[in-house]
LUMZA-941633 format. One record per residue: chain; x, y, z of N, C-alpha, C, CB in turn; residue number from 1; residue in one letter. Coordinates in nm, 2 decimals. Glycine has a CB too. Layout:
{chain A | nxx X | nyy Y | nzz Z | caxx X | cayy Y | cazz Z | cxx X | cyy Y | czz Z | cbxx X | cbyy Y | cbzz Z | n NUM | res A} .
...
//
This chain:
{chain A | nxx 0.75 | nyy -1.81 | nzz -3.71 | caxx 0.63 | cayy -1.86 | cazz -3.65 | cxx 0.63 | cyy -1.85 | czz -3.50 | cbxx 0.61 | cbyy -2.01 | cbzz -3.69 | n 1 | res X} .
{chain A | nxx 0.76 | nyy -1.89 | nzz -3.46 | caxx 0.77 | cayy -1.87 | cazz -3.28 | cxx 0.74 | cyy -1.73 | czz -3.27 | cbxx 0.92 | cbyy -1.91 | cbzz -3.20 | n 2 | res X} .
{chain A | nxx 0.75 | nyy -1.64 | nzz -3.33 | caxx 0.74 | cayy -1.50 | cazz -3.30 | cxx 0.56 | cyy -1.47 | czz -3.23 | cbxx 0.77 | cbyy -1.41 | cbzz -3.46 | n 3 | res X} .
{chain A | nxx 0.47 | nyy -1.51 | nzz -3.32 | caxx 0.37 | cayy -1.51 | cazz -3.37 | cxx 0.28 | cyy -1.56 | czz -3.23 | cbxx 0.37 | cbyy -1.60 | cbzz -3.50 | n 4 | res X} .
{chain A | nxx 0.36 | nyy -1.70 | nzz -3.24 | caxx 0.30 | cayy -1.78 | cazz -3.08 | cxx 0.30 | cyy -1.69 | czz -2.95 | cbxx 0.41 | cbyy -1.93 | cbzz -3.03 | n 5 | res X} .
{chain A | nxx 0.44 | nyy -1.64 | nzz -2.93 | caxx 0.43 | cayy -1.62 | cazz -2.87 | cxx 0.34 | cyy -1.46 | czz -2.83 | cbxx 0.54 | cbyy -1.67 | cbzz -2.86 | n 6 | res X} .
{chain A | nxx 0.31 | nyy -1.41 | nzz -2.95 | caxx 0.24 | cayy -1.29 | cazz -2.93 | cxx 0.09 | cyy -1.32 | czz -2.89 | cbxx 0.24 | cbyy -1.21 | cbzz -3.06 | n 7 | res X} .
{chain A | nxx 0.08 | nyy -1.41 | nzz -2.97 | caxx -0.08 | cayy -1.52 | cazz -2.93 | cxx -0.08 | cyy -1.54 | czz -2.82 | cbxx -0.09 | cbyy -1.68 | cbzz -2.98 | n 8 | res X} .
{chain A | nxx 0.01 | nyy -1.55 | nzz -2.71 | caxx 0.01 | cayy -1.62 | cazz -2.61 | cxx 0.00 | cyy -1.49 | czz -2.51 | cbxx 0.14 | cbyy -1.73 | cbzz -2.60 | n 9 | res X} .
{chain A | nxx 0.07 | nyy -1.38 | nzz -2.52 | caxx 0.07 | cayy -1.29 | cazz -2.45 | cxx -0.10 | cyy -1.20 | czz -2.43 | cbxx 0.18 | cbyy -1.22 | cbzz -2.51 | n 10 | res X} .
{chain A | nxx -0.11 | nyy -1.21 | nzz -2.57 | caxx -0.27 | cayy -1.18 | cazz -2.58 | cxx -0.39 | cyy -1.25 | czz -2.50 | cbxx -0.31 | cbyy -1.21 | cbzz -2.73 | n 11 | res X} .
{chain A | nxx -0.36 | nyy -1.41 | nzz -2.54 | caxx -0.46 | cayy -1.44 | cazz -2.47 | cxx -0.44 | cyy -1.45 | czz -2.32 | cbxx -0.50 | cbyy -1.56 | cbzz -2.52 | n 12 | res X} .
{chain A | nxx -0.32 | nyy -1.44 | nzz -2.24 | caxx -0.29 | cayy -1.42 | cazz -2.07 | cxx -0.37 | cyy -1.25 | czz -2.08 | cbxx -0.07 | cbyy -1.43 | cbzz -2.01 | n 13 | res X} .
{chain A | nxx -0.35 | nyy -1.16 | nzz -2.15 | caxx -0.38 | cayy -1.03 | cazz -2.14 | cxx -0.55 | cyy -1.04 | czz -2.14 | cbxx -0.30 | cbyy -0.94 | cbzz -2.27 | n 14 | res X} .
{chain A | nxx -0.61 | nyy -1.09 | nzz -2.24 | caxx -0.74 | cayy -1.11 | cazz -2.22 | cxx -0.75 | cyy -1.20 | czz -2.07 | cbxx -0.78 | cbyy -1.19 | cbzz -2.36 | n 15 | res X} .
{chain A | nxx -0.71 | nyy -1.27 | nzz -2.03 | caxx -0.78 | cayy -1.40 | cazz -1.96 | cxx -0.77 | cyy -1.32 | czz -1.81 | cbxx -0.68 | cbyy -1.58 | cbzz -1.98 | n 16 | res X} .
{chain A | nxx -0.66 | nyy -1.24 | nzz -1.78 | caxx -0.64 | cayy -1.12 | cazz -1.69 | cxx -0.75 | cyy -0.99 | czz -1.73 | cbxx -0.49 | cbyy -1.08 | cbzz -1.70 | n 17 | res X} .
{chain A | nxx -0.78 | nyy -0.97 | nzz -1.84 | caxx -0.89 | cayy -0.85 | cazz -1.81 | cxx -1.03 | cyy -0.93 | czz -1.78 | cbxx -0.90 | cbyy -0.72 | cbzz -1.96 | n 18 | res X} .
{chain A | nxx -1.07 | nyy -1.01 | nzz -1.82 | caxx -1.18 | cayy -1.11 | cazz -1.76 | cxx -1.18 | cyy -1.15 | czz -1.66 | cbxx -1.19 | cbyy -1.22 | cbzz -1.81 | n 19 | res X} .
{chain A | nxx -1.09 | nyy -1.19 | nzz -1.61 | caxx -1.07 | cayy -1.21 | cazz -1.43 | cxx -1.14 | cyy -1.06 | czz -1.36 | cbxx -0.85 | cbyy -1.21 | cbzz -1.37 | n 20 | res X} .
{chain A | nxx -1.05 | nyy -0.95 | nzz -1.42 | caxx -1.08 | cayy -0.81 | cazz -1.39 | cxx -1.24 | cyy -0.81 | czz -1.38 | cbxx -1.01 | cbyy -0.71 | cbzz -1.51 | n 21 | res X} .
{chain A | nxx -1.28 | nyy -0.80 | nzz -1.51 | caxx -1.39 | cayy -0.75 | cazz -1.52 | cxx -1.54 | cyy -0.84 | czz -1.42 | cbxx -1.40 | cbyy -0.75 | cbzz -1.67 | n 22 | res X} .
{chain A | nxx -1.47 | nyy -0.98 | nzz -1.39 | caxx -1.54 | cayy -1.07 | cazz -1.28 | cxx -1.56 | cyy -1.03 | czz -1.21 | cbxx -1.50 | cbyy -1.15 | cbzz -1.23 | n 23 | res X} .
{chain A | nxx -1.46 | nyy -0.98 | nzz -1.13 | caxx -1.39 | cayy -0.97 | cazz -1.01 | cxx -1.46 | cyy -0.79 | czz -0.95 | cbxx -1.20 | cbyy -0.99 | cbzz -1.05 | n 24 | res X} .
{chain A | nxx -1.51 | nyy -0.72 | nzz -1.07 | caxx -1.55 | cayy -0.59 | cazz -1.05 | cxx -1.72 | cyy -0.67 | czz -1.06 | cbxx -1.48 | cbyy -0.44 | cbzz -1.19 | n 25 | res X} .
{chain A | nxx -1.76 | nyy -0.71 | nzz -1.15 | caxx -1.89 | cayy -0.75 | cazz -1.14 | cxx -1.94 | cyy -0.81 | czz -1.04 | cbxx -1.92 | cbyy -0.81 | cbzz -1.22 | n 26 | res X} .
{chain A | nxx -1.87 | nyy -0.89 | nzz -0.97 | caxx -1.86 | cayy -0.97 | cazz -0.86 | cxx -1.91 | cyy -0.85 | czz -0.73 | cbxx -1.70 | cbyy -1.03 | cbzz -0.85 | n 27 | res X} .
{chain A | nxx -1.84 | nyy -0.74 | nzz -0.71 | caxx -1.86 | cayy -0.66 | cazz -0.61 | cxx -1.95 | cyy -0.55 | czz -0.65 | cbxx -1.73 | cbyy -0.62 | cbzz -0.57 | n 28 | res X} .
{chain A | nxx -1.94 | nyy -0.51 | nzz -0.76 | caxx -2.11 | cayy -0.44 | cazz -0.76 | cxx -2.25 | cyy -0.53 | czz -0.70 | cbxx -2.15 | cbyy -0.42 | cbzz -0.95 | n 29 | res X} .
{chain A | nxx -2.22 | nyy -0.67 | nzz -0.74 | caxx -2.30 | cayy -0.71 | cazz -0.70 | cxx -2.35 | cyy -0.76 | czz -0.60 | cbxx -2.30 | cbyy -0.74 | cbzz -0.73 | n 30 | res X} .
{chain A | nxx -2.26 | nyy -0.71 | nzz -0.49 | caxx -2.23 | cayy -0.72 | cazz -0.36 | cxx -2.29 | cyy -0.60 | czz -0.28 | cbxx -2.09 | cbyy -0.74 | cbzz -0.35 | n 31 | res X} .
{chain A | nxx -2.23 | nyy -0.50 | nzz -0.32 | caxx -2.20 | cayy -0.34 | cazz -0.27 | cxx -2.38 | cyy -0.32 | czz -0.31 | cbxx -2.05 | cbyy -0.23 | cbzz -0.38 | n 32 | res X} .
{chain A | nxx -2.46 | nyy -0.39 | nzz -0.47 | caxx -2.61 | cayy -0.33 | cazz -0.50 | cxx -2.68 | cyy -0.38 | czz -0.35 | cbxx -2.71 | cbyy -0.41 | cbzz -0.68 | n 33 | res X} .
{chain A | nxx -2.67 | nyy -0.49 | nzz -0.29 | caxx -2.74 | cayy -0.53 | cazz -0.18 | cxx -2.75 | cyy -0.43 | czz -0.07 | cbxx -2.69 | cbyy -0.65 | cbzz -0.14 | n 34 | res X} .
{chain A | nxx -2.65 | nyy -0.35 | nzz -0.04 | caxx -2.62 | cayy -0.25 | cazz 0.06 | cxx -2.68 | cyy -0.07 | czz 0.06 | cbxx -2.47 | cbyy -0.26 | cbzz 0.04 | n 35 | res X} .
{chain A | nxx -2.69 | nyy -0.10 | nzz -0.11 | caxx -2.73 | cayy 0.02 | cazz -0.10 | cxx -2.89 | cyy 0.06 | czz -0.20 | cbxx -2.60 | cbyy 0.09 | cbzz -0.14 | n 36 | res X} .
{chain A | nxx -2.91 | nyy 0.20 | nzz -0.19 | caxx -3.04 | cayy 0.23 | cazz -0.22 | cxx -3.03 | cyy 0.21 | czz -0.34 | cbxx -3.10 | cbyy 0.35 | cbzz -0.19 | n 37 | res X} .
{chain A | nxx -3.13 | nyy 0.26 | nzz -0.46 | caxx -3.07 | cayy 0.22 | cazz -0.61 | cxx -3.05 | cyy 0.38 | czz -0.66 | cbxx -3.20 | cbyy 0.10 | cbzz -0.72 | n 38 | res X} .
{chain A | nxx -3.07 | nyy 0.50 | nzz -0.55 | caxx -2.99 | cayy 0.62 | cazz -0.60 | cxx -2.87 | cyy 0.66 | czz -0.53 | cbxx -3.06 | cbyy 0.74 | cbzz -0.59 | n 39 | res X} .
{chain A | nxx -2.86 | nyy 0.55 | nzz -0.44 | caxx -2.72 | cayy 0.59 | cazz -0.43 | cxx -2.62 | cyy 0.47 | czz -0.52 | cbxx -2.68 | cbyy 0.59 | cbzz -0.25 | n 40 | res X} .
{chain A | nxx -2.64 | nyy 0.39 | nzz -0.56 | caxx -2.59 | cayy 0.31 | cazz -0.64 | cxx -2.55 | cyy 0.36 | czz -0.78 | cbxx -2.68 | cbyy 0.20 | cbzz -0.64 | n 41 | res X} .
{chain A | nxx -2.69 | nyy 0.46 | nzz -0.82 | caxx -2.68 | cayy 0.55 | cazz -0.94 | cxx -2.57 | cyy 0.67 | czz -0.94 | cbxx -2.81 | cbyy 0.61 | cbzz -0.96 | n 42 | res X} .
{chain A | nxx -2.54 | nyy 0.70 | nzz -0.80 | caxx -2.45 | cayy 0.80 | cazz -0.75 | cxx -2.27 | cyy 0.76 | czz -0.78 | cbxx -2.48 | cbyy 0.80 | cbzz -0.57 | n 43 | res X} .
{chain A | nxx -2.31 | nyy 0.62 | nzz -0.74 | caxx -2.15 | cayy 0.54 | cazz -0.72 | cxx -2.13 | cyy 0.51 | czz -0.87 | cbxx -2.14 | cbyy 0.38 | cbzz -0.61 | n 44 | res X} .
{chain A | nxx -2.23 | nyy 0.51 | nzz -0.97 | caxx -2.18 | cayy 0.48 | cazz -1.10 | cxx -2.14 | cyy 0.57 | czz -1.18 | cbxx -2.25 | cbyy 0.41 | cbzz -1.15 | n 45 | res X} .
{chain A | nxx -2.21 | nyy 0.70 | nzz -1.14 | caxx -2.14 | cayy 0.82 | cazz -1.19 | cxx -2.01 | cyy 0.89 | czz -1.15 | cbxx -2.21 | cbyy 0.92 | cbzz -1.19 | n 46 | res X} .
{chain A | nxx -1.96 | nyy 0.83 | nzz -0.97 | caxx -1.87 | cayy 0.87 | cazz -0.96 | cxx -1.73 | cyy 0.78 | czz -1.02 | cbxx -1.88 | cbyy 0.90 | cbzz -0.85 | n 47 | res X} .
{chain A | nxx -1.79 | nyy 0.62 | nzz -1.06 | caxx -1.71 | cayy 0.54 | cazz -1.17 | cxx -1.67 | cyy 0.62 | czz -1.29 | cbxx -1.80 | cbyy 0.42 | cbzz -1.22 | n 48 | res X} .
{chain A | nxx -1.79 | nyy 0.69 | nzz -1.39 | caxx -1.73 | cayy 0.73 | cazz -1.47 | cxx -1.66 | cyy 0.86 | czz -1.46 | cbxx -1.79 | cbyy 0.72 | cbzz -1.55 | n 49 | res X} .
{chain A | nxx -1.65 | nyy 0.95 | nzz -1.37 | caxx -1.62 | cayy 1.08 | cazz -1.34 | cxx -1.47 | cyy 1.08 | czz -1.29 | cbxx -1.73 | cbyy 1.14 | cbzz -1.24 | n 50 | res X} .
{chain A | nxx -1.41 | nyy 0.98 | nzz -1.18 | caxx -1.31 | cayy 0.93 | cazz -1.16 | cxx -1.30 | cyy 0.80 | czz -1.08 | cbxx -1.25 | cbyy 1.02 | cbzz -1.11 | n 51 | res X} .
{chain A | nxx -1.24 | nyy 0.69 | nzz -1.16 | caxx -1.25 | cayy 0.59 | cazz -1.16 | cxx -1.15 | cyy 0.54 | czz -1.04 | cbxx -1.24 | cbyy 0.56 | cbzz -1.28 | n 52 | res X} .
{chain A | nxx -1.04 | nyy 0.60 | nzz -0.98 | caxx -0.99 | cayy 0.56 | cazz -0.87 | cxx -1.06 | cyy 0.60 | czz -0.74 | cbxx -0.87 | cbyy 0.60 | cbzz -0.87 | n 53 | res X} .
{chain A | nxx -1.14 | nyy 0.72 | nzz -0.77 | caxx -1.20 | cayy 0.72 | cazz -0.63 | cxx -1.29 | cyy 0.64 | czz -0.65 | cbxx -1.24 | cbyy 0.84 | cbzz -0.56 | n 54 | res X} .
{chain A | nxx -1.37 | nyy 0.61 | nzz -0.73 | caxx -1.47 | cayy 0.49 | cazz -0.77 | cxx -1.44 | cyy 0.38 | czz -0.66 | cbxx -1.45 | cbyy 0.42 | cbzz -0.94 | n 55 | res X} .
{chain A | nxx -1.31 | nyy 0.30 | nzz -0.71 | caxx -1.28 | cayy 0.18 | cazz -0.65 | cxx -1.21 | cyy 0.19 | czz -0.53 | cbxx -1.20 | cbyy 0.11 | cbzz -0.73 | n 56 | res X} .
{chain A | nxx -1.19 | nyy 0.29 | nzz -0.45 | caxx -1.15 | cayy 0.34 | cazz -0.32 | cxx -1.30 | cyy 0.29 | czz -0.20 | cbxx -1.12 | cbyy 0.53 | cbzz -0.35 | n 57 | res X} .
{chain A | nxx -1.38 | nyy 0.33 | nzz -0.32 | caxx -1.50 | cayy 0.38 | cazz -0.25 | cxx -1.58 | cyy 0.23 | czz -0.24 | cbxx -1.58 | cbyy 0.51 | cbzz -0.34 | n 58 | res X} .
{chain A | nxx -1.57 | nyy 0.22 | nzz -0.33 | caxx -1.63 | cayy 0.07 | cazz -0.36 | cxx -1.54 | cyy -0.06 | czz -0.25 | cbxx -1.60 | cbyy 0.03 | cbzz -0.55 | n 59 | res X} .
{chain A | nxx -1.39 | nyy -0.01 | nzz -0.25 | caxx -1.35 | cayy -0.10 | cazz -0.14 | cxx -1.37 | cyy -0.12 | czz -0.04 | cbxx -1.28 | cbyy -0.12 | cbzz -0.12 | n 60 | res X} .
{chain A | nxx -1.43 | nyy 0.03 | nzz 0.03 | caxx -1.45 | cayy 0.12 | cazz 0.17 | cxx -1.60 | cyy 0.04 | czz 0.20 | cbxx -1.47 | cbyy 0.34 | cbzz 0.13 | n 61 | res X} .
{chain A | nxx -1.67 | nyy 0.03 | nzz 0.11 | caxx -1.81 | cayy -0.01 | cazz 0.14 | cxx -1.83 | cyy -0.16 | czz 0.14 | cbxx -1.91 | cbyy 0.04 | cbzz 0.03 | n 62 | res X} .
{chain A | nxx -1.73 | nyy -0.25 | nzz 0.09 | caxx -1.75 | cayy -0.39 | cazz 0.11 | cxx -1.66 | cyy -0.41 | czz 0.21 | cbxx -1.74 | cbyy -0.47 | cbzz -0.01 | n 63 | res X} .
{chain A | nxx -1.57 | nyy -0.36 | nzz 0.29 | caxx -1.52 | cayy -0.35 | cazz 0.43 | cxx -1.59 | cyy -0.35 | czz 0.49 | cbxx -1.46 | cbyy -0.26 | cbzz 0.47 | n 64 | res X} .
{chain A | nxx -1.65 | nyy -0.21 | nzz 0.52 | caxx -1.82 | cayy -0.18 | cazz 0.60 | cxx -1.85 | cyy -0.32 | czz 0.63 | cbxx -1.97 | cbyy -0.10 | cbzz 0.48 | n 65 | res X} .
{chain A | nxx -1.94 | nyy -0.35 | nzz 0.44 | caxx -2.04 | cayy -0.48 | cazz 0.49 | cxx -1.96 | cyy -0.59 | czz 0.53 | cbxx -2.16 | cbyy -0.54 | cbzz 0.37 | n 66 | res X} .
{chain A | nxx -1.84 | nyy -0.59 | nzz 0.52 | caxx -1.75 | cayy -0.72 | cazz 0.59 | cxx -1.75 | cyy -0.72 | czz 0.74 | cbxx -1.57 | cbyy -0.71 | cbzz 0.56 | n 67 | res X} .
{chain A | nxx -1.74 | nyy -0.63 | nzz 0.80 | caxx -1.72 | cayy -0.60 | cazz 0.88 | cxx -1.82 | cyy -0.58 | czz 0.99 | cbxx -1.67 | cbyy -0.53 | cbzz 0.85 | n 68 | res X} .
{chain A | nxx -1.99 | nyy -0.57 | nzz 0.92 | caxx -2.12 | cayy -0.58 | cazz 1.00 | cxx -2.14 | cyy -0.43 | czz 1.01 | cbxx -2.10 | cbyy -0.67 | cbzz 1.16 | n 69 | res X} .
{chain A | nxx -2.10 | nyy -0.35 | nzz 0.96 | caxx -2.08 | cayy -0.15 | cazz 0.99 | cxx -2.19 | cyy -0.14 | czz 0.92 | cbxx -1.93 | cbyy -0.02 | cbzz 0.93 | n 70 | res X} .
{chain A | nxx -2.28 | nyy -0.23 | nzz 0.81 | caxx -2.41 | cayy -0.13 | cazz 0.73 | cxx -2.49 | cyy -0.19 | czz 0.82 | cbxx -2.45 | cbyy -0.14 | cbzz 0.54 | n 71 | res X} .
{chain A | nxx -2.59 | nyy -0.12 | nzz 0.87 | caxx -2.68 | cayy -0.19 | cazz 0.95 | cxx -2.82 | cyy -0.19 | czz 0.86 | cbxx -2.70 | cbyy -0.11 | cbzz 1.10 | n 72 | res X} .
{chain A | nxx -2.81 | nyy -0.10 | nzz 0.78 | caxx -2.95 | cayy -0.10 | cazz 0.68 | cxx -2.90 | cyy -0.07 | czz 0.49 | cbxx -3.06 | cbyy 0.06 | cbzz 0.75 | n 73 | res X} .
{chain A | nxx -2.93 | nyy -0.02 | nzz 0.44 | caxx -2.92 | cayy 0.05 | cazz 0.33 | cxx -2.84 | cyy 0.18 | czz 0.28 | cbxx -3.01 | cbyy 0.05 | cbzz 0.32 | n 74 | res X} .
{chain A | nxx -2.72 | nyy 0.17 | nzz 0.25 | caxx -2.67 | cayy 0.29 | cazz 0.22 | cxx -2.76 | cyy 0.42 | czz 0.16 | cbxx -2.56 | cbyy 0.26 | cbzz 0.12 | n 75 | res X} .
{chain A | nxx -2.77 | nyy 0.50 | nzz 0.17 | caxx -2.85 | cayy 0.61 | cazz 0.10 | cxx -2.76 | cyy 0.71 | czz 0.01 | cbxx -2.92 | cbyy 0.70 | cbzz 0.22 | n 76 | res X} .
{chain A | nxx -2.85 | nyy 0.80 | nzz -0.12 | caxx -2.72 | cayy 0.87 | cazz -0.14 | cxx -2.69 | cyy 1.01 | czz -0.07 | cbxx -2.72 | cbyy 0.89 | cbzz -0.27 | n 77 | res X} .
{chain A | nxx -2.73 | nyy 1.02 | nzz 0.05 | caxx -2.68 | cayy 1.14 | cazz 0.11 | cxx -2.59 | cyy 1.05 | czz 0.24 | cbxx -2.81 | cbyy 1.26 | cbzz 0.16 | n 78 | res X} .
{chain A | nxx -2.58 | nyy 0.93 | nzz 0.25 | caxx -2.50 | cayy 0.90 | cazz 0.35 | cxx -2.35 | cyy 0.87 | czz 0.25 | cbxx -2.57 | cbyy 0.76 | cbzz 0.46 | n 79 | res X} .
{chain A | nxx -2.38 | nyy 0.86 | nzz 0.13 | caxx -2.27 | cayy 0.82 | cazz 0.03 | cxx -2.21 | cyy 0.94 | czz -0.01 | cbxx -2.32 | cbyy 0.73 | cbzz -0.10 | n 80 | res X} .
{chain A | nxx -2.30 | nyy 1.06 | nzz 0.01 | caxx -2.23 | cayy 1.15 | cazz -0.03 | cxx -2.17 | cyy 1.18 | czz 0.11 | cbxx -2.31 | cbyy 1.26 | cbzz -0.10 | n 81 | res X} .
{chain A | nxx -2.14 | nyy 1.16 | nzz 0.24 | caxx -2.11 | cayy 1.21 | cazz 0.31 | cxx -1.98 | cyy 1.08 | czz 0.30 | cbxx -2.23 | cbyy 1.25 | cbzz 0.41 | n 82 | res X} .
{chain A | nxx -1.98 | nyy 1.00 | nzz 0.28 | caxx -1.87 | cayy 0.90 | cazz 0.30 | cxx -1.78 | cyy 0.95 | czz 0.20 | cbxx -1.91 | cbyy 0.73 | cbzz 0.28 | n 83 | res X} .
{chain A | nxx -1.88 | nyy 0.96 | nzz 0.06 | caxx -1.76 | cayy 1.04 | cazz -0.04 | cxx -1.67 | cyy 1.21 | czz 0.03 | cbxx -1.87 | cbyy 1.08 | cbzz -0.20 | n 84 | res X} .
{chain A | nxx -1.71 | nyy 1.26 | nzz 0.09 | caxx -1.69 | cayy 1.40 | cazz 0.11 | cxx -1.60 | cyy 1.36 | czz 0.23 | cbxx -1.84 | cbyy 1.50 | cbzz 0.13 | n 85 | res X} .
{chain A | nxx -1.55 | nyy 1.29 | nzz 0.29 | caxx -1.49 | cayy 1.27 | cazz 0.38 | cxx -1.36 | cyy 1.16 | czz 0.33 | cbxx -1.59 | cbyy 1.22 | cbzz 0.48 | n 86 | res X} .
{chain A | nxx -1.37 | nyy 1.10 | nzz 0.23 | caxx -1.30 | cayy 1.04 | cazz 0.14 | cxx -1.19 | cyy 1.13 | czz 0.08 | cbxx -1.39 | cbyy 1.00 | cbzz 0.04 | n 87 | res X} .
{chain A | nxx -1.24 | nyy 1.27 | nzz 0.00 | caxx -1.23 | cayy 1.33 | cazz -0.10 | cxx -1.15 | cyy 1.44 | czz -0.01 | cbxx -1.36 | cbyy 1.36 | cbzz -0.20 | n 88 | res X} .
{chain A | nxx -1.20 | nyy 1.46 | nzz 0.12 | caxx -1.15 | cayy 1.58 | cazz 0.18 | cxx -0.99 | cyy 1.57 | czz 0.24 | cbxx -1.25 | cbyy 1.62 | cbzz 0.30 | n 89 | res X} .
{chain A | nxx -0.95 | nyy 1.72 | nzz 0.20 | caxx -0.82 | cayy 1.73 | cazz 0.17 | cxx -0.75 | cyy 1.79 | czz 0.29 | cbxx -0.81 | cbyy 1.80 | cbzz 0.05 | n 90 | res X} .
{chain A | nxx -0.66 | nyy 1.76 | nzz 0.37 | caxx -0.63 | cayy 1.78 | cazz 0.47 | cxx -0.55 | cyy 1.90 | czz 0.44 | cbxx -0.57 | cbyy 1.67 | cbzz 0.53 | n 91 | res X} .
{chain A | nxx -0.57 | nyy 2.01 | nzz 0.55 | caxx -0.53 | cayy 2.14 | cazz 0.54 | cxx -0.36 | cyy 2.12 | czz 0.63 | cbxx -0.67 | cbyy 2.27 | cbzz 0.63 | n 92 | res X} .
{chain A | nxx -0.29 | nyy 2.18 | nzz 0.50 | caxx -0.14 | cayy 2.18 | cazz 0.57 | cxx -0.10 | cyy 2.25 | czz 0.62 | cbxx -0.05 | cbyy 2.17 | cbzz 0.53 | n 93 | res X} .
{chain A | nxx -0.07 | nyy 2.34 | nzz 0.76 | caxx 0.03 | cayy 2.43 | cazz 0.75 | cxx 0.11 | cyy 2.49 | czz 0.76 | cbxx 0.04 | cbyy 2.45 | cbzz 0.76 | n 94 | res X} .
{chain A | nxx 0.18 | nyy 2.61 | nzz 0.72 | caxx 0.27 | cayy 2.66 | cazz 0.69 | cxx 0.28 | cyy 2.76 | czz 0.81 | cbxx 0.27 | cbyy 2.70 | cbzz 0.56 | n 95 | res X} .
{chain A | nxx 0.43 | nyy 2.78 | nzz 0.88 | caxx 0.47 | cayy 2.80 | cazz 0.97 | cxx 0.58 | cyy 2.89 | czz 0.92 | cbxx 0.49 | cbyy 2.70 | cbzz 1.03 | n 96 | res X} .
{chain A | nxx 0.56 | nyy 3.02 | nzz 0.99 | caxx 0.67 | cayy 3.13 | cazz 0.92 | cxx 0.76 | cyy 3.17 | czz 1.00 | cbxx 0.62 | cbyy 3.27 | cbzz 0.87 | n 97 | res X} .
{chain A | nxx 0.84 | nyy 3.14 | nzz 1.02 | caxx 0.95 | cayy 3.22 | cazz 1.14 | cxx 1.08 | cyy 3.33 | czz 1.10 | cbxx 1.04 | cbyy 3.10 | cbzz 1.21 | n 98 | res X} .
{chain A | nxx 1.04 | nyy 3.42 | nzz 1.19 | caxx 1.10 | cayy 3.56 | cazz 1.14 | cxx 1.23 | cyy 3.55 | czz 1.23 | cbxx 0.99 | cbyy 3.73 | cbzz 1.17 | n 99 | res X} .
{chain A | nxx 1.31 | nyy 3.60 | nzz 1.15 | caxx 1.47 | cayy 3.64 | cazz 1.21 | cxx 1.49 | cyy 3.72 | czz 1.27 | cbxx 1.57 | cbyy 3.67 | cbzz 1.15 | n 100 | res X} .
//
């Protein structure tokens, strides 16, 4: 029976933590919709399902912003594509050859 409990117990901390989660994400969509247009909002939810870490990169980037007083109006989705593309961009490394 103690076995049992304690699996019960793990479950329901595991649930009570993905609920926090899922708050805590609903919480800031609903934050981040005020900021922005409703196609660039449509933008940011396809880049949720497409890759979900830059999603929440992005999503943290933008409630900074509005923390911070930086949106002065309405995100658009060509200013989001440009925040994304600057996000995403990949710093060129280079390689240095030296001859004997």
């Amino acid at each position: 029976m103690a076995h049992q409990e304690s699996s019960e117990d793990e479950h329901s901390k595991l649930m009570e933590k993905r609920m926090r989660a899922i708050q805590i994400e609903m919480q800031k969509k609903s934050l981040i919709r005020r900021y922005m247009t409703t196609e660039a909002y449509e933008r940011l939810m396809n880049v949720r399902v497409a890759n979900y870490d830059v999603y929440s990169q992005l999503l943290d980037l933008i409630i900074a912003m509005a923390q911070s007083n930086r949106i002065t109006s309405h995100i658009s989705e060509a200013q989001l594509k440009q925040i994304l593309a600057k996000m995403t961009q990949k710093r060129e490394s280079s390689l240095e050859f030296r001859h004997k």
